[in-house]
N, C-alpha and C positions, 0 to 999 in steps of 0.2 A: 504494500500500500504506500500510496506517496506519505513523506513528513508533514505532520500540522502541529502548529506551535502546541495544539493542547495537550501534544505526548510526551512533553519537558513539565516534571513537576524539581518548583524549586522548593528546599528548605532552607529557609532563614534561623541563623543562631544568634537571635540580635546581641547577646551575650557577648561572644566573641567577634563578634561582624563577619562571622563567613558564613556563603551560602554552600550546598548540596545540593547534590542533583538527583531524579530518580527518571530515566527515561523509558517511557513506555517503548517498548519494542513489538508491539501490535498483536502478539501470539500468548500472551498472557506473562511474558516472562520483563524481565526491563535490565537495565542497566542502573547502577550509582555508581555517581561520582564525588571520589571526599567525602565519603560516608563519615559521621565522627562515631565514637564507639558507644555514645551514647543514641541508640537505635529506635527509641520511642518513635517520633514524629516519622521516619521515613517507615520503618514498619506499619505505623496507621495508614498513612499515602498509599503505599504497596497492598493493603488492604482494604482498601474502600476500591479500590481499580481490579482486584484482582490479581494483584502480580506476584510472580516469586522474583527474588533477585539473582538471576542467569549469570551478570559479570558483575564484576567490583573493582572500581579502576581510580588509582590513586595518582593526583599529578605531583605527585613528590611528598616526599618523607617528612610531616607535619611537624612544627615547631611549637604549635598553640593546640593542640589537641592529638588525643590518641584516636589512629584510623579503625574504626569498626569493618575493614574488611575483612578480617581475618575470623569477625565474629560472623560475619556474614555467610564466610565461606563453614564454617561447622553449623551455622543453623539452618541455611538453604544451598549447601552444594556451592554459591558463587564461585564462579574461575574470578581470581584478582591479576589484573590488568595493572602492571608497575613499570618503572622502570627497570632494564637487565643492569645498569648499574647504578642500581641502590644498596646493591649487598645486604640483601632483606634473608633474612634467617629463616624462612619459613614458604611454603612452596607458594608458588604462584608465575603466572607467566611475563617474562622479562618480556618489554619491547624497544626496541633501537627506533631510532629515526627512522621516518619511512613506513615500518612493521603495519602492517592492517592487521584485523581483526573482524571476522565475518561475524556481523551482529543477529543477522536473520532477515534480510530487507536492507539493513543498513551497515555502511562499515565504516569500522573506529580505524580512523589514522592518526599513531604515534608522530609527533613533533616534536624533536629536541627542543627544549626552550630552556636553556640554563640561565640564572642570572640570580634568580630570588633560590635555589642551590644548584647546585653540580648538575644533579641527575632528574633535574623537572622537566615533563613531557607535557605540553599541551595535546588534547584528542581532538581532533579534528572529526565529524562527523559527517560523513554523505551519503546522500540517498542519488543510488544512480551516481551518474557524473555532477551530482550538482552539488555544491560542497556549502551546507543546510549552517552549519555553526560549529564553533570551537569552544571544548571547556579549555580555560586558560588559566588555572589554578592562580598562582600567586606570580606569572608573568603580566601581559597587558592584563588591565581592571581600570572601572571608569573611568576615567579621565585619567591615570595617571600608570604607574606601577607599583610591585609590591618590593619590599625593603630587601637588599643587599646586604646587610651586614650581621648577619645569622653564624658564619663562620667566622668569625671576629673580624678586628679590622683589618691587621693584615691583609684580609682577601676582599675586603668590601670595594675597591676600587678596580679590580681587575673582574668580581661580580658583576657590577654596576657596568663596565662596558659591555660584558656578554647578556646582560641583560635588555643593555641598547639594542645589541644585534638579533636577541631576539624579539625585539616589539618593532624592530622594522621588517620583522620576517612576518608575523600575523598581520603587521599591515598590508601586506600587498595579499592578502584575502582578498575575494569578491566582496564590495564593497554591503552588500545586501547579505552577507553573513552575519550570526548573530555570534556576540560575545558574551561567553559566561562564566565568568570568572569565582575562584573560591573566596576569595578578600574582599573585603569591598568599606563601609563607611562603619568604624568600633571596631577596625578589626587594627592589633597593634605590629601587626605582618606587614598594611600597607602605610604608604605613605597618602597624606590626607587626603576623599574624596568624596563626591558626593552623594545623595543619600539613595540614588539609581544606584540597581546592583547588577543589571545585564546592560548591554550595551549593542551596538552591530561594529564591524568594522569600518562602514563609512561615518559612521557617528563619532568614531574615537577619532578618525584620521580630519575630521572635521574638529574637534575640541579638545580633542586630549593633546593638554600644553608640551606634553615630553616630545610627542611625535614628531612635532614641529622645528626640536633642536638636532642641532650638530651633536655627535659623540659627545666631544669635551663639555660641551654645556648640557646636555645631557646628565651626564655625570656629578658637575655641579649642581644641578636641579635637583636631580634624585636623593642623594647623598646628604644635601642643605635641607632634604625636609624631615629624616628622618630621626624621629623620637627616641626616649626608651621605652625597651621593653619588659614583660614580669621575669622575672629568674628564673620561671621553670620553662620557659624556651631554651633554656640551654642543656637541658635532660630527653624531652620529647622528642626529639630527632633521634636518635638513640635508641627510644626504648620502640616507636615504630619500626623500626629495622628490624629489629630483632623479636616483636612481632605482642602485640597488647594481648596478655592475659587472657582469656572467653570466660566472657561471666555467665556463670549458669544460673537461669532461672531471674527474678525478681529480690533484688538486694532489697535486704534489713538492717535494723540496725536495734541492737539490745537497750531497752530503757535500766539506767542505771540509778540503783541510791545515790544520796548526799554523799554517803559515806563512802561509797565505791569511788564516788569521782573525785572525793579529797583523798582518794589512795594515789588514786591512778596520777592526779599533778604531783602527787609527794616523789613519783617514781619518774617523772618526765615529761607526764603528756600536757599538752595544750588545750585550752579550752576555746571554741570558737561561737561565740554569740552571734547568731544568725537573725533575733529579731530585730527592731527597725532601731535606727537610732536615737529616739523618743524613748523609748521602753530601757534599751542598754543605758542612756544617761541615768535615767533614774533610777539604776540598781543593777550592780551584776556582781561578777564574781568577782573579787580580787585576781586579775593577771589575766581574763579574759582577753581576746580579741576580738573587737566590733569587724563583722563584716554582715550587712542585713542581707540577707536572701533575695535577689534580685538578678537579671538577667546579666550582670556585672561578678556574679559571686568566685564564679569561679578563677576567671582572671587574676581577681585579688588575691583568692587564697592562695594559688600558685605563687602569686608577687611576695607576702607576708608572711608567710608561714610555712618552714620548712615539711616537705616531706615524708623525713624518716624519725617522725616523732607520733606517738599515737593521739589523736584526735579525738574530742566530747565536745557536740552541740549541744548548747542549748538554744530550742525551737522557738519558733512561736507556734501559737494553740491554734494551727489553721492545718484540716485536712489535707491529707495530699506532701506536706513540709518536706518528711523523712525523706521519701522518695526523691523528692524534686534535688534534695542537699545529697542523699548518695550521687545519681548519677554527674549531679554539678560537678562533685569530689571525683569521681571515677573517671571522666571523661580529659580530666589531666593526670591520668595516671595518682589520684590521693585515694588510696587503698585501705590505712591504716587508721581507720577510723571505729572506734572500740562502742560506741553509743551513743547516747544521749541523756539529759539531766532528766530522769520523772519527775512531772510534777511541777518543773522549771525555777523558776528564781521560791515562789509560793514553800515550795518543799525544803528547799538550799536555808528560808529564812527561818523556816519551822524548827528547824533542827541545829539549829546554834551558830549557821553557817554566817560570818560577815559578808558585808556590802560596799560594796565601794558605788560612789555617784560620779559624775561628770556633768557639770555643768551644759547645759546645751540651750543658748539665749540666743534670742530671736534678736535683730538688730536693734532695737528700741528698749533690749535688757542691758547693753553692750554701751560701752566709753570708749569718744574717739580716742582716749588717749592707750587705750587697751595695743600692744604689739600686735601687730598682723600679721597670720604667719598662711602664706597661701600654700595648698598643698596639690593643686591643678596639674596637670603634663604641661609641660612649657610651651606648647602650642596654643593651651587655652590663658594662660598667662601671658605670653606674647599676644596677645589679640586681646585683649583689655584686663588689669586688674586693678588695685585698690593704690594711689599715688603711695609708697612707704614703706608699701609692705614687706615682708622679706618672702622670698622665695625658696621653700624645700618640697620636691616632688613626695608624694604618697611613699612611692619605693624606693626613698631614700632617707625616710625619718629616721629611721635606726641609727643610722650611719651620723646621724647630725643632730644627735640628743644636744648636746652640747650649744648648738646653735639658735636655737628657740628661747629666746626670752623666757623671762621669768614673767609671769601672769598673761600669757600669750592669749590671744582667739584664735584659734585654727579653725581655718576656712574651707572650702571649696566650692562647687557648685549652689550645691543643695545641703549638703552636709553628712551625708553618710559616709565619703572618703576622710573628711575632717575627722570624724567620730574615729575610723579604725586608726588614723592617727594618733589621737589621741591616746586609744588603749595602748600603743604599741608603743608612747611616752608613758606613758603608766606603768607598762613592763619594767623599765628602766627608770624607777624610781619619781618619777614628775606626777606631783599631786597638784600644780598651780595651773593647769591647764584648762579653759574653757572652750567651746564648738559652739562654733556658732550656725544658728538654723535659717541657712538663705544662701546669697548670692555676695558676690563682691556690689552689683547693683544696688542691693538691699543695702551693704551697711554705707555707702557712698552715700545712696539717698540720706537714711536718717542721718547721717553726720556732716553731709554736706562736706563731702570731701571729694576732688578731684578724681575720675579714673582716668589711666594711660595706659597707653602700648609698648611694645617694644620690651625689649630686653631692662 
């Protein structure tokens, strides 16, 4: 049967800012692409349509997520579609440059596209001779491209021009091809763009700024926009290779006593306060860390909290939490998560357990003379903050206890990255810290203080 757009279903992680693909393949069977190992949402897709998943095809060895091929492949058969030089520990079919792949109707073409790593393959997809759309993983993405410096710096500039070369190779696509890319807008892979997450190829060659440069300014462009990233991008690539664990069945997670979970910190573990940061100000553990439960959770917990330490949430009392907080946890490879608090803060206070608070004031609780400490990616700092303030990134609080004033506001957006700040100054001794509940906007208005730009 000929291609119609309706047989591309995307899945969005707004979480992470990347998409997934599941392509009907018209016979009941489909394709994914960058599947994450968290399987919910494309397994629904796959069953409301009918599909089992036939291939599973990854354009390179993920840095911000663990690839669910592998689970794919032990729960429905999937043949995984890779690159031959990924050095992936676990079976699946390598492809080179060039390589097709008989889809049933359609056929997948392997495209070298190294740049965002080594061994990334865009698929080129065509029906017939007509060449229908490319997934383009973490090479071209809307308007721009996805970040080079995943293998340190060393290699980010020799990346970054093979990168060039490959978004000048997807450009001389048929201009009425569609692009579909794994990165796109939240995701900290790419470099900034906007909130379109497919694209065609005459569209990018029409607005996408990179296309438009030479090599060398190319390089400059690319290289000048990008950010940092969480610390467990430099594990994931890694443990993809070598091939993510199969979870069997629907993960749990044991409700624990007060008392259990002042064993389990006496012996190492961390606490992670998943409810909102309203609720953690007003009472949590001692030595908790605020991260609320949100499409953002996972990101951060990779960014803050090491991995090989055992892990206790406390929820909030909303159906469905556990679940939503394992796979958040699983889907960055954070395994070692022993329960959760019964009963919550209510239980912890019942039973003799202290409290710690954190102020969290709204602008209008707050004094302009109060230190400002902004805790935003420097991209949303650079593009407006508060005239004074000092600047320390989220993932980099630890590192700059020392740096934060004495009786600080720590800021950000809205205030939930403030909040896990905060805790993670509270780890480290700091009880003078307040959050504040708003925007740099917010507290400029009430104080009638100047905002600016730039560095």
């Amino acid at each position: 049967m000929a291609f119609s757009a309706d047989q591309l279903i995307s899945l969005v992680d707004e979480g992470l800012g990347n998409s997934s693909y599941l392509l009907d393949l018209g016979d009941g069977s489909a394709l994914a692409v960058d599947a994450s190992r968290d399987l919910r949402a494309l397994n629904a897709a796959a069953e409301r349509r009918g599909l089992h998943v036939r291939f599973a095809a990854d354009t390179h060895l993920h840095a911000d997520f663990l690839s669910g091929a592998v689970q794919l492949h032990k729960e429905q058969g999937a043949q995984i579609l890779a690159s031959a030089h990924g050095d992936r520990e676990f079976p699946h079919t390598g492809l080179g440059d060039l390589d097709e792949v008989d889809l049933g109707g359609l056929t997948l073409c392997a495209l070298a596209t190294p740049g965002h790593t080594d061994e990334h393959l865009s698929f080129l997809i065509c029906d017939g001779g007509e060449e229908i759309g490319v997934f383009t993983g973490g090479s071209l993405i809307v308007k721009s491209a996805a970040r080079t410096d995943l293998l340190g710096p060393q290699r980010t500039i020799e990346l970054t021009r093979r990168q060039f070369r490959s978004l000048q190779r997807l450009s001389a696509l048929p201009d009425d091809a569609a692009v579909w890319p794994t990165h796109g807008a939240g995701s900290f892979c790419s470099a900034p763009s906007g909130a379109r997450r497919t694209s065609t190829i005459g569209a990018e060659r029409d607005s996408n700024p990179l296309l438009s440069l030479g090599e060398d300014a190319f390089v400059e462009a690319l290289t000048g926009s990008l950010g940092s990233y969480p610390t467990y991008f430099r594990r994931m690539a890694e443990r993809n290779r070598q091939g993510p664990t199969v979870v069997d069945g629907e993960p749990s997670l044991d409700a624990l006593s007060p008392d259990s979970v002042r064993s389990l910190t006496a012996d190492g573990a961390w606490i992670v306060d998943a409810r909102s940061a309203v609720a953690f100000g007003a009472g949590h553990v001692p030595g908790a860390v605020s991260i609320p439960l949100r499409p953002q959770f996972a990101s951060w917990l990779g960014w803050v909290v090491p991995d090989d330490v055992p892990l206790v949430f406390v929820v909030p009392e909303n159906p469905g939490v556990i679940s939503e907080l394992i796979w958040q946890a699983y889907k960055i490879g954070y395994e070692r998560i022993v329960g959760y608090l019964a009963g919550g803060m209510a239980a912890w206070v019942s039973t003799g357990g202290q409290i710690a608070l954190t102020p969290y004031l709204r602008a209008d609780e707050t004094a302009a003379t109060m230190p400002y400490v902004d805790v935003r990616q420097a991209a949303e700092w650079t593009d407006h903050h508060v005239r004074g303030a000092r600047h320390i990134e989220l993932g980099d609080i630890v590192a700059h206890v020392d740096a934060v004033p004495t009786g600080s506001l720590v800021a950000c957006g809205h205030g939930e990255r403030a909040m896990t700040a905060a805790s993670l100054l509270q780890r480290h001794g700091r009880r003078d810290i307040a959050v504040l509940d708003g925007s740099p906007d917010d507290f400029a208005r009430r104080h009638r203080v100047p905002l600016t730009t730039g560095d």
